[in-house]
N, C-alpha and C positions, 0 to 999 in steps of 0.2 A: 512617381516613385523615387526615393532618394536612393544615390549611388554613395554610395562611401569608397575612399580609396583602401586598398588591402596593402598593409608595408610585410614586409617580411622581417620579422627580427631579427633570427638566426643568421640571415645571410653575411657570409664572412667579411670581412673589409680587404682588399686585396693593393696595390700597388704593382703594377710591372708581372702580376703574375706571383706573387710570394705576399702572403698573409703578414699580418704585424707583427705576431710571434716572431715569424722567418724572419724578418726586416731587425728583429732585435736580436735574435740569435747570431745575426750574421754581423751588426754593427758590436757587439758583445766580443764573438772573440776575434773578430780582428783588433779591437784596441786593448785586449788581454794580451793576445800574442805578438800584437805589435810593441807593443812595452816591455815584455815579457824577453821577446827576440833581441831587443833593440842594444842592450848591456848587453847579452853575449857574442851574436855576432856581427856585431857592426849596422852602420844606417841602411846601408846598399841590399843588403844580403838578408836582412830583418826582413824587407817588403817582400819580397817574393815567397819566403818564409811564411811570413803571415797569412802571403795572399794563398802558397798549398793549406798551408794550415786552416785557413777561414771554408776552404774549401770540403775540405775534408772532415771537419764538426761540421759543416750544413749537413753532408751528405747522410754523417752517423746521427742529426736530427731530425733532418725529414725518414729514415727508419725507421726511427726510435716511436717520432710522431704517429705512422701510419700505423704501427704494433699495437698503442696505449690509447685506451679511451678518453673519447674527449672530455676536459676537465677533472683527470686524475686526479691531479697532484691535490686541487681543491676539496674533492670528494675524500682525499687520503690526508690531506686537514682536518677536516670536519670529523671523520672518524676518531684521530687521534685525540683530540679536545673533548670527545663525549664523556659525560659525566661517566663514572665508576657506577654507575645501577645496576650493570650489568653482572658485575664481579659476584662469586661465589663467596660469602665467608660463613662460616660457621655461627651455626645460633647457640648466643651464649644463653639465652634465657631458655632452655628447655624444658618443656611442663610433661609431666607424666602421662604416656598413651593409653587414653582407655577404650576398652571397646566393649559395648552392652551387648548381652547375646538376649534372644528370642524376642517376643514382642509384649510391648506395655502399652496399653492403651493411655491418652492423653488423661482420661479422667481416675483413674485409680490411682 
């Protein structure tokens, strides 16, 4: 009898415990707010700045994350991009309603 191995597709990709999303969300706004901090308050004071800051968007995205189903944002593309088939518009070609009363047999 042949064994085949089973992979799991789904299964997330992780690092240190935080998915690649997390891994990007977190490398994302520290070099935002590190850049961002850096012209206002100085070199010294930017890092720790950033590092509450980088802190503080993980925490409002892992929320954000556990709130919204998975692959929103794709799902809320694909909506957006579907053709107009759906739209209502008025029929400009309207033909006259008739309606036959009592019954006709097919051969007369």
């Amino acid at each position: 009898m042949l064994r085949h191995r089973v992979y799991r597709l789904k299964t997330k990709v992780s690092l240190l415990g935080l998915e690649l999303a997390d891994w990007f969300m977190i490398l994302l706004s520290w070099l935002l707010l590190k850049q961002g901090l850096n012209a206002l308050v100085g070199e010294r004071l930017s890092l720790l700045a950033a590092a509450i800051g980088t802190f503080l968007v993980f925490r409002l995205w892992q929320g954000l994350k556990d709130k919204v189903p998975e692959k929103f944002v794709l799902h809320l593309i694909s909506w957006f991009a579907e053709a107009d088939s759906y739209r209502l518009y008025p029929d400009f070609k309207t033909g006259p309603l008739t309606v036959t009363f009592g019954h006709h047999p097919a051969g007369e």
